[in-house]
C-alpha positions as CSV (number, residue, x, y, z in Angstrom):
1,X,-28.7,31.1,-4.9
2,X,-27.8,30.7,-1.5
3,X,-32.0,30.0,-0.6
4,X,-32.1,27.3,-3.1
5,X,-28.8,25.8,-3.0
6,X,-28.0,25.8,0.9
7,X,-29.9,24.2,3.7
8,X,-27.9,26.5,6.3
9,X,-29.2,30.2,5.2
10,X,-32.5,31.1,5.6
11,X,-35.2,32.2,3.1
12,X,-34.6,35.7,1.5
13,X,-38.3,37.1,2.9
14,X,-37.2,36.2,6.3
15,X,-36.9,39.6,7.9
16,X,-33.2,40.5,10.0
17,X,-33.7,44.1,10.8
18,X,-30.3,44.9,9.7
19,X,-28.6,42.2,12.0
20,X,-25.6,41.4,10.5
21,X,-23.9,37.8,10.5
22,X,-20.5,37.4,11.0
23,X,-19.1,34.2,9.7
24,X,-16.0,32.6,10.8
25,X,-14.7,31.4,8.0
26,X,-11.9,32.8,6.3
27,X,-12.7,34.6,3.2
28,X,-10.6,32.7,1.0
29,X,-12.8,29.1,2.4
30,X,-16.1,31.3,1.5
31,X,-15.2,32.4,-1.9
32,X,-14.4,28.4,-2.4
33,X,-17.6,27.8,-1.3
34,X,-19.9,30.5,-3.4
35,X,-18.2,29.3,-6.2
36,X,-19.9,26.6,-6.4
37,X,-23.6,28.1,-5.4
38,X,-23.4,30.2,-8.5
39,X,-25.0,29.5,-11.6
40,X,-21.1,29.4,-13.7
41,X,-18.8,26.5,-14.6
42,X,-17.1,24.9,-11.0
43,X,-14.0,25.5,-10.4
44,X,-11.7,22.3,-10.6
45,X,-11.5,20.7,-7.1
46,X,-9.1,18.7,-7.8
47,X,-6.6,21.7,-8.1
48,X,-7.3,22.3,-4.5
49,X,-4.6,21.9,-1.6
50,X,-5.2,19.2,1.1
51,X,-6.0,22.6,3.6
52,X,-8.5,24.3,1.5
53,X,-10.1,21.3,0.6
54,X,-10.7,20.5,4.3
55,X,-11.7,24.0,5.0
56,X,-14.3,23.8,2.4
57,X,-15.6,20.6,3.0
58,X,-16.1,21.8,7.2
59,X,-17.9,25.0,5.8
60,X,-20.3,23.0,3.3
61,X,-21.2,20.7,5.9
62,X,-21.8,23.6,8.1
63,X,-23.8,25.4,5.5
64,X,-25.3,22.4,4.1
65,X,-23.8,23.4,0.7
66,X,-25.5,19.2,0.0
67,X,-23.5,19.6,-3.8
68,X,-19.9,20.5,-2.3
69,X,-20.6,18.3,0.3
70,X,-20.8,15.4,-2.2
71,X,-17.6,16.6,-4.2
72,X,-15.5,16.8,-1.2
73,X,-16.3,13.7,0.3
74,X,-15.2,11.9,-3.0
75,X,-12.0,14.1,-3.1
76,X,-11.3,13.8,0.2
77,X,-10.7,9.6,0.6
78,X,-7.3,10.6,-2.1
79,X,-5.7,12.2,0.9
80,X,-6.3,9.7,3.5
81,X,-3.0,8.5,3.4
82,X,-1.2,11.3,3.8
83,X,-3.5,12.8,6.4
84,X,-5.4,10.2,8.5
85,X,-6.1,11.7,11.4
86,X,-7.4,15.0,9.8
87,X,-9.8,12.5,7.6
88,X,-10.5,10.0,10.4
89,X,-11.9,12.8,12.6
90,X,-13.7,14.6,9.7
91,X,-15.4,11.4,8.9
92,X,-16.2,10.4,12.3
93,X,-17.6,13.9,12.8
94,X,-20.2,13.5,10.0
95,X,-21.0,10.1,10.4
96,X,-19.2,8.6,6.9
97,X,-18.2,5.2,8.2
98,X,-17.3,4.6,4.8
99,X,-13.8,7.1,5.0
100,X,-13.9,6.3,8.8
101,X,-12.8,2.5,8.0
102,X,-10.7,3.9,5.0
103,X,-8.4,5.9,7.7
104,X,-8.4,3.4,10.8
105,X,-6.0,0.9,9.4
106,X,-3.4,4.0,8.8
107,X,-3.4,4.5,12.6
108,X,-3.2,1.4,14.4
109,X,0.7,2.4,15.1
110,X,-0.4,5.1,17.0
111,X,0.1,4.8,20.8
112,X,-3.3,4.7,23.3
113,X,-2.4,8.5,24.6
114,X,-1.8,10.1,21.4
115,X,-5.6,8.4,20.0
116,X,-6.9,9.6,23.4
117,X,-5.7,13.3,22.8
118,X,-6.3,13.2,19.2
119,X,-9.9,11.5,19.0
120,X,-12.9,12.1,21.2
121,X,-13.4,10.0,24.3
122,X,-16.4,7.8,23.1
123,X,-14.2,6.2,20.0
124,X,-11.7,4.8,22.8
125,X,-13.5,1.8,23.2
126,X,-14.1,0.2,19.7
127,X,-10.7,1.2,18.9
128,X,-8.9,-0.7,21.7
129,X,-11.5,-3.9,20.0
130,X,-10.3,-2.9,16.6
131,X,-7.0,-2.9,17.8
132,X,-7.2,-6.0,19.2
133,X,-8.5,-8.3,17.0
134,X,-6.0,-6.6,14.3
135,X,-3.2,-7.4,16.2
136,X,-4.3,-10.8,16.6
137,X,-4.4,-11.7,12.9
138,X,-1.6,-9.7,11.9
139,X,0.5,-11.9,15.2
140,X,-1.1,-14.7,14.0
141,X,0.9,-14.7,10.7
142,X,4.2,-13.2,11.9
143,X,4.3,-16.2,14.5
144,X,4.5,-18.8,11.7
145,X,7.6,-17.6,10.8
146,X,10.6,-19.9,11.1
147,X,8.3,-22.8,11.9
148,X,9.0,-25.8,10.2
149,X,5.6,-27.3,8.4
150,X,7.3,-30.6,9.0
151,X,8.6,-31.1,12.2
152,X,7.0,-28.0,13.9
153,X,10.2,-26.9,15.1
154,X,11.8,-23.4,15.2
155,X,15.3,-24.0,14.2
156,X,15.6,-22.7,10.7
157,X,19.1,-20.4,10.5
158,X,16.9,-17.4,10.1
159,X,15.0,-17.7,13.7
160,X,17.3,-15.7,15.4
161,X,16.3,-12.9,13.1
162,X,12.8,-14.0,13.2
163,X,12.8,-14.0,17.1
164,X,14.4,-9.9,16.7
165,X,11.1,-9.2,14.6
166,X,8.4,-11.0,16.5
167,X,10.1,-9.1,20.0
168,X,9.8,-5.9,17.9
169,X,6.1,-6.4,17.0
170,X,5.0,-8.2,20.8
171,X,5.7,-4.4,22.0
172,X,3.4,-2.6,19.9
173,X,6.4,-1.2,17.6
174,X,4.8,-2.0,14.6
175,X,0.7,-2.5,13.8
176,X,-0.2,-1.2,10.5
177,X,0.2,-3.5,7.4
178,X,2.9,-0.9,5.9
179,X,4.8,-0.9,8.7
180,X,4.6,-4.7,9.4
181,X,5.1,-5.6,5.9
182,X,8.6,-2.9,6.3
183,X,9.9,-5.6,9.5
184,X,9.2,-8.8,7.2
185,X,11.1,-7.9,4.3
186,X,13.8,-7.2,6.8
187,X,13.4,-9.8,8.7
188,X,12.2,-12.8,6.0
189,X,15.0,-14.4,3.9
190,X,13.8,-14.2,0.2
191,X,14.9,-18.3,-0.3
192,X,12.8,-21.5,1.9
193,X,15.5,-22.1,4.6
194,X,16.5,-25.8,5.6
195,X,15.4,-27.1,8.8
196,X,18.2,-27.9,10.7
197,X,16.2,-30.9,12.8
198,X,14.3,-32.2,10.1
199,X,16.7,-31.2,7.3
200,X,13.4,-30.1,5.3
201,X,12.4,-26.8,3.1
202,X,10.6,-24.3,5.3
203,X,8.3,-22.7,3.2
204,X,7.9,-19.7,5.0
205,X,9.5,-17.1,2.1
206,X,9.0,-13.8,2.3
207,X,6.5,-13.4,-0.6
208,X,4.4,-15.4,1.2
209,X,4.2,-14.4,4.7
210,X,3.3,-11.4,2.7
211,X,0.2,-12.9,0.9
212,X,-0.8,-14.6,4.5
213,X,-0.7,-10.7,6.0
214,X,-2.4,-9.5,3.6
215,X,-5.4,-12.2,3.5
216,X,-5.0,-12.0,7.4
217,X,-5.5,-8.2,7.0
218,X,-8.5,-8.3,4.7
219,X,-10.0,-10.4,6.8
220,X,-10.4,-8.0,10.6
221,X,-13.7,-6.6,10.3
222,X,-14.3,-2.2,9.4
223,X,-13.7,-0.1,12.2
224,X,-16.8,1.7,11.9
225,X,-18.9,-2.1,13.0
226,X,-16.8,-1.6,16.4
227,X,-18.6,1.7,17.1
């Protein structure tokens, strides 16, 4: 089963004059994995931890297991926002820019020397450009905040409370669309405040500065056309 369901063992008539092959995995990873070589119904991957399902996916890849390989890449993307960096250097690893892109946006609040420890040293470089042009849209729409659309002034009665969030995003405290979306509706008033030099209704509410992130958002290009 191994021979025809494995790229990563060889043939049974190859000869190995009793050498014996130790692998590293732990027993519990291999038994997850022959489970699924055998001719007998799968077990149910989807009952597997986030852990063991790692483990398994790093040992089919390894073996070249190409069936689990498939499975756990599909199961994998329903963990990526709990783990993102686990999944963003798993995908990176084996080249699936797909889960790659999927993972980035969850760790844009991550500081430059925690992605430099975390990542390897090539990625440095598209991320600081994915970075970039994600802060850019993401500023773009937090700056239109208190602006009048009719005088182009910023004296609304919220703007000292908009000033507080746009210092608190200028410093790189908050980057991903969660956490930005978390300082608007803090920040935002719900109603359309008055204009206190044109006396007009600034429609900056906090639904939609909301909608503008999010079409700002959907808008920066994958991470994985950076690399």
């Amino acid at each position: 089963n191994l021979e025809t369901h494995a790229g990563g063992f060889p043939p049974g008539e190859i000869e190995t004059k009793g050498e014996v092959v130790v692998l590293t995995e732990s027993a519990s990873t291999l038994e997850n994995l022959f489970q699924y070589v055998y001719p007998q119904r799968h077990p149910d991957i989807e009952l597997l931890p986030f852990l063991e399902l790692s483990n398994l996916a790093e040992a089919a890849e390894k073996y070249e297991v190409f069936g689990v390989i498939t499975i756990c890449k599909t199961r994998i993307k329903h963990f990526v926002t709990d783990h993102p960096s686990d999944i963003f250097n798993y995908a990176y690893k084996h080249g699936y820019t797909d889960i790659l892109s999927m993972a980035a946006p969850l760790l844009l609040d991550l500081q430059f020397s925690t992605f430099a420890q975390s990542f390897p040293a090539e990625l440095m470089n598209p991320w600081a450009r994915y970075r970039e042009q994600w802060t850019r849209a993401a500023f773009a729409i937090i700056y239109t905040i208190g602006k009048c659309n009719n005088c182009r002034s910023r004296k609304s009665n919220s703007t000292k409370q908009v000033e507080a969030a746009r210092i608190c995003f200028e410093i790189g405290e908050r980057r991903t669309r969660e956490s930005i979306a978390s300082l608007i509706k803090q920040n935002v008033p719900t109603r359309m405040d008055e204009c206190r030099t044109c006396h007009a209704k600034m429609d900056t509410t906090k639904e939609k500065v909301l909608e503008s992130l999010d079409k700002a958002v959907d808008a920066v290009s994958l991470f994985h056309t950076f690399l």
